[in-house]
C-alpha positions, 0 to 999 in steps of 0.5 A, a space after each residue: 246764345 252768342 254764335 262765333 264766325 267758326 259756329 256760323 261756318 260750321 252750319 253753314 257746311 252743314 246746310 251745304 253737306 244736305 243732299 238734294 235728295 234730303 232737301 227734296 224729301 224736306 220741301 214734300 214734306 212742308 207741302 204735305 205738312 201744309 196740306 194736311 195740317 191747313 185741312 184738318 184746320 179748316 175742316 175739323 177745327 172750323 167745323 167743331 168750332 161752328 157747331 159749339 156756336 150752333 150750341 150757343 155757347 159762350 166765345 170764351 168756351 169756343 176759344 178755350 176749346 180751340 186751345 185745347 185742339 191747338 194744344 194737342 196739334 203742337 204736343 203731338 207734333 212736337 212729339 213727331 219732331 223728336 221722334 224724326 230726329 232720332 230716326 233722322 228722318 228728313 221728311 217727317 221732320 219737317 212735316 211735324 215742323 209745319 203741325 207745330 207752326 198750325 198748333 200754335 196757330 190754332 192755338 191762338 184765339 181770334 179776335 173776338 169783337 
């Protein structure tokens, strides 16, 4: 969508209609976001992921079942994303925001060499 100078003016009074204390509870909730979402990568994920490895099983299986993880990480939190506007909640949203940036990260397989 092509956006007018007016609709540009328009979010950018928006943008500067935030109260610092909105955007206090936007920036928590991005580190909050980041700390819980990268943990649960590194710990559940990786975790999970090098058990199925001790398993011997194949890497396409490993990466499929990564995909899966990610998946629910994106869905649950796009679920939260919605949820958060209707409740116009600052800190939620942006929470949701950083699991659905680390579900789609998940998501993604590594390069398998």
């Amino acid at each position: 969508m092509i956006y007018s100078s007016r609709h540009i003016l328009h979010m950018r009074q928006q943008l500067l209609s935030i109260t610092p204390e909105q955007w206090l509870l936007l920036s928590m909730g991005l580190i909050v976001g980041c700390v819980v979402w990268v943990f649960f990568n590194r710990k559940i994920v990786h975790r999970f992921a090098a058990c199925l490895k001790g398993r011997t099983f194949r890497v396409n299986t490993i990466a499929a079942v990564e995909g899966l993880i990610g998946g629910a990480v994106f869905l649950a939190n796009g679920y939260l994303v919605y949820v958060a506007t209707l409740i116009s909640s600052f800190f939620l949203f942006s929470f949701a925001v950083v699991g659905l940036l680390v579900g789609a990260w998940i998501t993604m397989p590594p390069s398998f060499e």
